[in-house]
N, CA, C and O of each residue as an XYZ file, in Angstrom:
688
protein
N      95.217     85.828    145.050
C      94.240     85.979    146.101
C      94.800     86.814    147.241
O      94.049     87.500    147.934
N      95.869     86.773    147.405
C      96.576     87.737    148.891
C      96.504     89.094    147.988
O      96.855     89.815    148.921
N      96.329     90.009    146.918
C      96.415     91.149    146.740
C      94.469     91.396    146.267
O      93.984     92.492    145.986
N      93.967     90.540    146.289
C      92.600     90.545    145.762
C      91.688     89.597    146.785
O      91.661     88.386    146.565
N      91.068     90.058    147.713
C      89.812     89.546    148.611
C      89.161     89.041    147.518
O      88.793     87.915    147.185
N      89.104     90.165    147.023
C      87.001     89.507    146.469
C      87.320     88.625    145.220
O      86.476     88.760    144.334
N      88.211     87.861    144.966
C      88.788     87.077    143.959
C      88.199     85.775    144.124
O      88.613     85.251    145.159
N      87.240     84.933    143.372
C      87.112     83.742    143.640
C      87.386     82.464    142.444
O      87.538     82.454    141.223
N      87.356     81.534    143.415
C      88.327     80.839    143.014
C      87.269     79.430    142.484
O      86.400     79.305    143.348
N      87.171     78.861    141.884
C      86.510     77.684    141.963
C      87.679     76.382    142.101
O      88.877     76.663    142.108
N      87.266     75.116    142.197
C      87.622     74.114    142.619
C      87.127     72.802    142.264
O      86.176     72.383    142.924
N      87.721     71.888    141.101
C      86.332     70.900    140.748
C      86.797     69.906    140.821
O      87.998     69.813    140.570
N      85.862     68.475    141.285
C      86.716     67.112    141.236
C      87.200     67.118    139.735
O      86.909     67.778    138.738
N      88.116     66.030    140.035
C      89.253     65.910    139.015
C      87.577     64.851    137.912
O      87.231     65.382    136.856
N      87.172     64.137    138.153
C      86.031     63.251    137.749
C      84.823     63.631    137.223
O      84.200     63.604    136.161
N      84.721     64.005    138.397
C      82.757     64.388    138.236
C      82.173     65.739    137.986
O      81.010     66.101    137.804
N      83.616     66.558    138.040
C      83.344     68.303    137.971
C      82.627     68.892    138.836
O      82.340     70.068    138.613
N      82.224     68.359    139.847
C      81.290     68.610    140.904
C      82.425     69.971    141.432
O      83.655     69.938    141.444
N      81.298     71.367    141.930
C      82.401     72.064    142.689
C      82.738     71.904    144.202
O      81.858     71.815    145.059
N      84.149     71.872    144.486
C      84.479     71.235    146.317
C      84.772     73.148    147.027
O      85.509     74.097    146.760
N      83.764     72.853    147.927
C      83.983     73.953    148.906
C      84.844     74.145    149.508
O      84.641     73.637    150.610
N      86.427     74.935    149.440
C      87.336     74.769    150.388
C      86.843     76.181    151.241
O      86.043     77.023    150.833
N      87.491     76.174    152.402
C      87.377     77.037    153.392
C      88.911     77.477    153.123
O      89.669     76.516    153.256
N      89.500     78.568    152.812
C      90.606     79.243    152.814
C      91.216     80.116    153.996
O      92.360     80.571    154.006
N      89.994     80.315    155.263
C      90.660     81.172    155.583
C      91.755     80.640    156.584
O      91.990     79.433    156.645
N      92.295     81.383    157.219
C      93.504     81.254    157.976
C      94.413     81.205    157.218
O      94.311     81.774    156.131
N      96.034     80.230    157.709
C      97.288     80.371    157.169
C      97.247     78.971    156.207
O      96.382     78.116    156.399
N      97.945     78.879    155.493
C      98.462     77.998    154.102
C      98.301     76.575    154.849
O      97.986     75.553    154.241
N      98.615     76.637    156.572
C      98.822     75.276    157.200
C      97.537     74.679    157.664
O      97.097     73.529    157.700
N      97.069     75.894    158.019
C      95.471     75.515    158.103
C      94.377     75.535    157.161
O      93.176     75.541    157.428
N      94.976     75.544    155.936
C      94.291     75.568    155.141
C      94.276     73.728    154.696
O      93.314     72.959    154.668
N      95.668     73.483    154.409
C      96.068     72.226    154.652
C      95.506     71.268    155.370
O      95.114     70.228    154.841
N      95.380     71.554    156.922
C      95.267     70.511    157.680
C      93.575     70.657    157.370
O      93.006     69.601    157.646
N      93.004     71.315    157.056
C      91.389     71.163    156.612
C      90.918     70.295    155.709
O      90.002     69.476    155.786
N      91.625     70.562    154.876
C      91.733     69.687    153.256
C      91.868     67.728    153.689
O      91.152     66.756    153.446
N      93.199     67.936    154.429
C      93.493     66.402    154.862
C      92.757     66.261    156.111
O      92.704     65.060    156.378
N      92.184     66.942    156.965
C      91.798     66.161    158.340
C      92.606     66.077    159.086
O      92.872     64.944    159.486
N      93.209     66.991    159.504
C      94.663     67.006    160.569
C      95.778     66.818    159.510
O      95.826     67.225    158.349
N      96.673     66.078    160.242
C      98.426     65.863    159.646
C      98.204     65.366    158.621
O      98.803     65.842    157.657
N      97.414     64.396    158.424
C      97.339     63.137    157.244
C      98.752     62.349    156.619
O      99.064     61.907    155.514
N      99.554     62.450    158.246
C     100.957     61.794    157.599
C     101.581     60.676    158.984
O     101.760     61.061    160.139
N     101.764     59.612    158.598
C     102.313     59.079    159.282
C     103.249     59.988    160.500
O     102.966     60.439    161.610
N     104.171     59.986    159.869
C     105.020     60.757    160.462
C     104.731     61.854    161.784
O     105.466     61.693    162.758
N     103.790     62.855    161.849
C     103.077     63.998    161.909
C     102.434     63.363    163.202
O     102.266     64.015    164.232
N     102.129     62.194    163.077
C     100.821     61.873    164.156
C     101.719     60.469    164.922
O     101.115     60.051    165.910
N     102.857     59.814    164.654
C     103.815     59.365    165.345
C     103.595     58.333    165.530
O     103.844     57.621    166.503
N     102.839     58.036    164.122
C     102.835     56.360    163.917
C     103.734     56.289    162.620
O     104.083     57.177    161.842
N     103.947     55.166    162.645
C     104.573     54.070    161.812
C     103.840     53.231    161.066
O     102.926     52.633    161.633
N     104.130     52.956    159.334
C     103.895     51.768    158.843
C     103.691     50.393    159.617
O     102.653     49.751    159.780
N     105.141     50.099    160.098
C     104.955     48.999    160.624
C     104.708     48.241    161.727
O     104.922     47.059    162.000
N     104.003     49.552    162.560
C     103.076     49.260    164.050
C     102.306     48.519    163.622
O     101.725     48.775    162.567
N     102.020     47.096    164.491
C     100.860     46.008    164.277
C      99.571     47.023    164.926
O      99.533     48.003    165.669
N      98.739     46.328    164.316
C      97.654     46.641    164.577
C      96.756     45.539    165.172
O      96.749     44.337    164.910
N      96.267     45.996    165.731
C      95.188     45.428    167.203
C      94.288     44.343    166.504
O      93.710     45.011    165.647
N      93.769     42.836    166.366
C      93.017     42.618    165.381
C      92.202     42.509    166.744
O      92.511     42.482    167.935
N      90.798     42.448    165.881
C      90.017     42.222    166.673
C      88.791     41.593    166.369
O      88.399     41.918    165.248
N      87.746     40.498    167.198
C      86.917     39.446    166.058
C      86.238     40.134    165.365
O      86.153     41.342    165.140
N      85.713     39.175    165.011
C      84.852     39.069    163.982
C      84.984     39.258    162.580
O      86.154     39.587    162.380
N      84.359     39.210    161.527
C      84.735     39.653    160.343
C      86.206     40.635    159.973
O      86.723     41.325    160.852
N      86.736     40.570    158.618
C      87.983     41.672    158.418
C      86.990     42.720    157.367
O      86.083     42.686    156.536
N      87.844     43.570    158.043
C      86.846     44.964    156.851
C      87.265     44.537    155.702
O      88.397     44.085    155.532
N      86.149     44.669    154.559
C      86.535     44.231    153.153
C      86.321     45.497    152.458
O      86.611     45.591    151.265
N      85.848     46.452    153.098
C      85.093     47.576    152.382
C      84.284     47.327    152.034
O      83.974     47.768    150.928
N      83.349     46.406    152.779
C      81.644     45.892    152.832
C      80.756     46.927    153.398
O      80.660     47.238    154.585
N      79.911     47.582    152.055
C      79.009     48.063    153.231
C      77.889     47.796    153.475
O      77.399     47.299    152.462
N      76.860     47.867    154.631
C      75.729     47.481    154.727
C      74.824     48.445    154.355
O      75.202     49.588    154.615
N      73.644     48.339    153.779
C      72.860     49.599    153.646
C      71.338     48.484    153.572
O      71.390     47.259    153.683
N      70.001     49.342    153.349
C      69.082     48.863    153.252
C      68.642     49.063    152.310
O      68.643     50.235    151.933
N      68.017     47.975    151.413
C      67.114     48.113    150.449
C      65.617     47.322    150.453
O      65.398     46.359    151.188
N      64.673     47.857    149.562
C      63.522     47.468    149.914
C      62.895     46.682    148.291
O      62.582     47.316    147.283
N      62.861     45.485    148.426
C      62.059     44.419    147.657
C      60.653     43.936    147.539
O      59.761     43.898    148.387
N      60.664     43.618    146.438
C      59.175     42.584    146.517
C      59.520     41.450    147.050
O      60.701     41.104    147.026
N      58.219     40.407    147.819
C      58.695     39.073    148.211
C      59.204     38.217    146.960
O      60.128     37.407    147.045
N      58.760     38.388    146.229
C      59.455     36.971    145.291
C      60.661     37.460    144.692
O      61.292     36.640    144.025
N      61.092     38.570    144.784
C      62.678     38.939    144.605
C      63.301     38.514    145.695
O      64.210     37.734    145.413
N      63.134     38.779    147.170
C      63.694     37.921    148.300
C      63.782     36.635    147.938
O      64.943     36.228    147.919
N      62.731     35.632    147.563
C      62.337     34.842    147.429
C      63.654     34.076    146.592
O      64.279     33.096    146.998
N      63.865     34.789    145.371
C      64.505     34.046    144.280
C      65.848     34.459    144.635
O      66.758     33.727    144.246
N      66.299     36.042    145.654
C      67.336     35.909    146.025
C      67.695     34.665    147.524
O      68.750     34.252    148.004
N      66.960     34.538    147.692
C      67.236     33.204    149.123
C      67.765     32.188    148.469
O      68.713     31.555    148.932
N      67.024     31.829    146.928
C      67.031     30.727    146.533
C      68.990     30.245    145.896
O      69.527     29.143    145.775
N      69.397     31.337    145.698
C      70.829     31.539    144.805
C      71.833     31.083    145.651
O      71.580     31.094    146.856
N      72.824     30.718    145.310
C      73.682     29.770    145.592
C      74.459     31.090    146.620
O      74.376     32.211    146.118
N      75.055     31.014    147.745
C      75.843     32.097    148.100
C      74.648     33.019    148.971
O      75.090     33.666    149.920
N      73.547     33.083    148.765
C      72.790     34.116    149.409
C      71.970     35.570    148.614
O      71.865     35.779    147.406
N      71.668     36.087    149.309
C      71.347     37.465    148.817
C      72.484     38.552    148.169
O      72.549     39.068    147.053
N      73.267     38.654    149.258
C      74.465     39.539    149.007
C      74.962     38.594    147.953
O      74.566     38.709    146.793
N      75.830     37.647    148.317
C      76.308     37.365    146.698
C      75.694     37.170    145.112
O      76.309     37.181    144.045
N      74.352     37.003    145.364
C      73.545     37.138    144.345
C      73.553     38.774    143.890
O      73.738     38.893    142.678
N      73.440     39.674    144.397
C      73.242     41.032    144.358
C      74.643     41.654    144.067
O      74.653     42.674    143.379
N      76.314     40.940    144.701
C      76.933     41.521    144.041
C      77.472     41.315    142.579
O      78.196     41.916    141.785
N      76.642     39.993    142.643
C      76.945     39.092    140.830
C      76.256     40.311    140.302
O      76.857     41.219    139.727
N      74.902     40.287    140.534
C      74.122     41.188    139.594
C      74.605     41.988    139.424
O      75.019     42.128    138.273
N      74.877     43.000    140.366
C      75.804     44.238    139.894
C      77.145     44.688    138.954
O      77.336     45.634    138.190
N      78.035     43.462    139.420
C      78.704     43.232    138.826
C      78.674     43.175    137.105
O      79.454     43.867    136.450
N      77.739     42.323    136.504
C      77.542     41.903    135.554
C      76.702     43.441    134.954
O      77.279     44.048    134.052
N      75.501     43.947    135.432
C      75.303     44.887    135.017
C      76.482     46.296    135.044
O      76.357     47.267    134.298
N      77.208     46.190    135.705
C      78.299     47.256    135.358
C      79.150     46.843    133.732
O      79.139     47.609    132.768
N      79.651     45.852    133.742
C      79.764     44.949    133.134
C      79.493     45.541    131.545
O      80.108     46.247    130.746
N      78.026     44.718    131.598
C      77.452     45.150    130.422
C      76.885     46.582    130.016
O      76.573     46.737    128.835
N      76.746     47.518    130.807
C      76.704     48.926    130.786
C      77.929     49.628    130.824
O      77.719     50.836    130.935
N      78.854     49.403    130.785
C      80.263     50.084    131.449
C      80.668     51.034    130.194
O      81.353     52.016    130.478
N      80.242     50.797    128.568
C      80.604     52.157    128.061
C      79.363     53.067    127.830
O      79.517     54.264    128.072
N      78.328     52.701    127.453
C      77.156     53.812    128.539
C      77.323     54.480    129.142
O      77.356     55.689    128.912
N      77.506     53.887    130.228
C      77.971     54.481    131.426
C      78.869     55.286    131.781
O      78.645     56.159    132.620
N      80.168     55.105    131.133
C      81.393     56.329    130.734
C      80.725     57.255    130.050
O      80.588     58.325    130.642
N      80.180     57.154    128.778
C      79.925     58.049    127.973
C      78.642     59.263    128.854
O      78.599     60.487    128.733
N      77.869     58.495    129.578
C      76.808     59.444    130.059
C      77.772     60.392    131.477
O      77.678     61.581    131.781
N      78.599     59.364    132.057
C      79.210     60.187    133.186
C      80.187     61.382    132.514
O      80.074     62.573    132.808
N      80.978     60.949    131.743
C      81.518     62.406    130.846
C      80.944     63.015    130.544
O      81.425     64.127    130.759
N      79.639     63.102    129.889
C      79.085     63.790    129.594
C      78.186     65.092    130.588
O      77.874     66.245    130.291
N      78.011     64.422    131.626
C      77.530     65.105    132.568
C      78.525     66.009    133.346
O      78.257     67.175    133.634
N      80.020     65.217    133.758
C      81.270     65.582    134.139
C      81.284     67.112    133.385
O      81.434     68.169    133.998
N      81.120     67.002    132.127
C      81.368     67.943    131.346
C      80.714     69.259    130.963
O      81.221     70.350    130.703
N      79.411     68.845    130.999
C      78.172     69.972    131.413
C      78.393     70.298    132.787
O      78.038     71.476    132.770
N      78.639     70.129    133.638
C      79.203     70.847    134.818
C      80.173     71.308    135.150
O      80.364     71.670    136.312
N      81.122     71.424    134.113
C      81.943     72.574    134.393
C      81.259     73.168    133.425
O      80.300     73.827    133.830
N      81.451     73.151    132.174
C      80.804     74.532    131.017
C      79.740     75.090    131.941
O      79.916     76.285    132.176
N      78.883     74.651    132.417
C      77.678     75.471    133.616
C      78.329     76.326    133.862
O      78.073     77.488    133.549
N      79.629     75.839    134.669
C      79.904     76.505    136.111
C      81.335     77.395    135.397
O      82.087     78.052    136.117
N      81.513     77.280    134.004
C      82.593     78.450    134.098
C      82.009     79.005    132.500
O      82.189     80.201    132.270
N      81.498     78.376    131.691
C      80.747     79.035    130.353
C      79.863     79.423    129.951
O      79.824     80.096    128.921
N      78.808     79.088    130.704
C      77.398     79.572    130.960
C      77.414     80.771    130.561
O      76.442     80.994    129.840
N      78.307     81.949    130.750
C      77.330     83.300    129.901
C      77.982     83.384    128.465
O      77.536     84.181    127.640
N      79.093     82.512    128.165
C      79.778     82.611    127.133
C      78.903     81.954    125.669
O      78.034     81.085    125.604
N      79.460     82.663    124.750
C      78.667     82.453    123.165
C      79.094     81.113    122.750
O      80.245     80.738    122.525
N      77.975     80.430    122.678
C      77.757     79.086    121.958
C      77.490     78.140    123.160
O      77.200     76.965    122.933
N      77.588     78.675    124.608
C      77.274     77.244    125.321
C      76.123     76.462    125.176
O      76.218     75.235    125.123
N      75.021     77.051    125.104
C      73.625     76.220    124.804
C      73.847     75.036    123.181
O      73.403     73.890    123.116
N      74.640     75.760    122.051
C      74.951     74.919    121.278
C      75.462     73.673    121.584
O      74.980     72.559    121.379
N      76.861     74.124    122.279
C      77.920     73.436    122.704
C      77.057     72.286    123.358
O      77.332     71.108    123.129
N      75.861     72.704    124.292
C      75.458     71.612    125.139
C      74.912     71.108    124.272
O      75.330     69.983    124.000
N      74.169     71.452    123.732
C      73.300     70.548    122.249
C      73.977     69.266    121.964
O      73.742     68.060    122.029
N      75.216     70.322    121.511
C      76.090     69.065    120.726
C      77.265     68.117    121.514
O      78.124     67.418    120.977
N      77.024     68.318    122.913
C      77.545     67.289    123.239
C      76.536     66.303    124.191
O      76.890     65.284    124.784
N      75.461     66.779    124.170
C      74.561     65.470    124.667
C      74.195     64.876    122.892
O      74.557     63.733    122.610
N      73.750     65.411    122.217
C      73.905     64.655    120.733
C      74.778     63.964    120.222
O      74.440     63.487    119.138
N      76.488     63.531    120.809
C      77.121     63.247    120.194
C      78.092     63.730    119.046
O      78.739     63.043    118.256
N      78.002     65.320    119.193
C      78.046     65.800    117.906
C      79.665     66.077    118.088
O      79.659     66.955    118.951
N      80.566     65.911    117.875
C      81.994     66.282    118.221
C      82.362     67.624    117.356
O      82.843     68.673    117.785
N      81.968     67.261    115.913
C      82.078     68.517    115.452
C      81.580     69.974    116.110
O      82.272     70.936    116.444
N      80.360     69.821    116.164
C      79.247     70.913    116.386
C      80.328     70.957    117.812
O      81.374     71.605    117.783
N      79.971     70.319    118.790
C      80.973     71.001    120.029
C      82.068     71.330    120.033
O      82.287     72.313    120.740
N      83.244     70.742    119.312
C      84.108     71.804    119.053
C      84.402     73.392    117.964
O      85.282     74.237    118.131
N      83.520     73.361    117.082
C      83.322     74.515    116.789
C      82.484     75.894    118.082
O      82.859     77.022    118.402
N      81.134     74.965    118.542
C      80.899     75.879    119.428
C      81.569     76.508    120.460
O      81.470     77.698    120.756
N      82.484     75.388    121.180
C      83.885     75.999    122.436
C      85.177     76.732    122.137
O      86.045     77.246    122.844
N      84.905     76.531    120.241
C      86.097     77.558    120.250
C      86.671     79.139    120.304
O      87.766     79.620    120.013
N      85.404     79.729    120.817
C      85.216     81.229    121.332
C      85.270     81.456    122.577
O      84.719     82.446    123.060
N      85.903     80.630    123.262
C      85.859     80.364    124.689
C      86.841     80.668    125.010
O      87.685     80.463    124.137
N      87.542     81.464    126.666
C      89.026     81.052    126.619
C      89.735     79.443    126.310
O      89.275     78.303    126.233
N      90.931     79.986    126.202
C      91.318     78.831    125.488
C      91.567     77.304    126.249
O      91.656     76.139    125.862
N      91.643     78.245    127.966
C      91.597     77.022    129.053
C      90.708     76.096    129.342
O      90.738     74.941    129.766
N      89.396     77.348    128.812
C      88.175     76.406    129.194
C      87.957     75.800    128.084
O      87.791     74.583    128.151
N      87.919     76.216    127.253
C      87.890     75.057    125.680
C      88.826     74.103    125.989
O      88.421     73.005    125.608
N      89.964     74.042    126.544
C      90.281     72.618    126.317
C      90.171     71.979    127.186
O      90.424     70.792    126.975
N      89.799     72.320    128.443
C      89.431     71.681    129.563
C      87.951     70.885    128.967
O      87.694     69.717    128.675
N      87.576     71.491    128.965
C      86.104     71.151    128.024
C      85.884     69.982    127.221
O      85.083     69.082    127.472
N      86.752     70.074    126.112
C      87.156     69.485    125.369
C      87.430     67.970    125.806
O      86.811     66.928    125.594
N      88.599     68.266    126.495
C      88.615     66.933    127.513
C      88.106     66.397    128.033
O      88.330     65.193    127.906
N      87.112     66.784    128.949
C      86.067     66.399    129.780
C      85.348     65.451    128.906
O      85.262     64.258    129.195
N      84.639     66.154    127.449
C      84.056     65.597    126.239
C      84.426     64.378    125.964
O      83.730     63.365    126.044
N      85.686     64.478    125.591
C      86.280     63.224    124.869
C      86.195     61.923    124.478
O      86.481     61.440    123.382
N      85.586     61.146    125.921
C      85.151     59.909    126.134
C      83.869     59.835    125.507
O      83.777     58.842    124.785
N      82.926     60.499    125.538
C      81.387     60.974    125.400
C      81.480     60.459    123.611
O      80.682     59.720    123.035
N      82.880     61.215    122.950
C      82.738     61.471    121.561
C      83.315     59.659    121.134
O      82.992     59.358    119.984
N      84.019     58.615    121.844
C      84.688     58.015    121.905
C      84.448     56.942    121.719
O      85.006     56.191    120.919
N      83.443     56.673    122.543
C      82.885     55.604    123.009
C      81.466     55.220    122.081
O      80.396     55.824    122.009
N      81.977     53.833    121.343
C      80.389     53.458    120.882
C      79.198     53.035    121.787
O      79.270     51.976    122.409
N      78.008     53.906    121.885
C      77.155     54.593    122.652
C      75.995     53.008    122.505
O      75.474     52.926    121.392
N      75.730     52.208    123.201
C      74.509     50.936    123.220
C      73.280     51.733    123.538
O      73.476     52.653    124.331
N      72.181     51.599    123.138
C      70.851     52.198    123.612
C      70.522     50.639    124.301
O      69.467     50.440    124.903
């Protein structure tokens, strides 16, 4: 990139393949402190591990969050009724439905993980429409024959991404 401006670069979560917008310009340090939000180091900002910290009432953060959702009355109703409340009724439920969806749920998030990069780096390349075929079908074969005209980075990046998708026995 320092001998080539118009060079771009993509950037994808390590997870979800989603692409992350970095801002590059300036120096290597400010490129840095963008990424982290300032120093992002103990050290840097002239605290310490083992400075107490201030408590203060009420509740301890649990990484609770509040948000709003909107019900019918007799879902209120039957959540009032549950031992623990609403919230603990609601995080059982969840719980349990993660639970029982949890390889579903891998398999559809790879799968999507995975169609978003091929989008975003194979899209004009020969066989992606197959390739996608055959990996929302399940097809492991068919998708790895189709990615193998690909560079070889993105085929196996690809590939990987796939993996779980091909892996996992799929519940309807």
């Amino acid at each position: 990139m320092d001998q080539d401006d118009s060079a771009q670069v993509l950037v994808f979560d390590g997870q979800t393949s989603r692409v992350i917008d970095l801002d590059l310009r300036g120096s290597v340090q400010d490129v840095r402190d963008r990424i982290t939000g300032g120093s992002g180091t103990a050290e840097a900002t002239g605290q310490s591990d083992n400075q107490e910290t201030t408590r203060r009432p009420g509740r301890p953060k649990l990484g609770v969050v509040a948000r709003e959702i909107t019900l019918l009355p007799r879902h209120w109703e039957w959540l009032a009724a549950q031992p623990g409340g609403a919230s603990v009724a609601l995080r059982k439920l969840v719980e349990a439905a993660r639970r029982d969806q949890g390889g579903s749920n891998r398999v559809r998030l790879a799968r999507e993980s995975c169609y978003r990069f091929m989008q975003a780096m194979a899209g004009d390349e020969p066989g992606f429409e197959e390739a996608s075929r055959a990996l929302f079908a399940g097809n492991e074969t068919g998708f790895r024959e189709s990615v193998s005209p690909w560079p070889a980075d993105v085929a196996a990046h690809a590939r990987r991404l796939a993996a779980p998708s091909f892996t996992e026995e799929v519940v309807a």
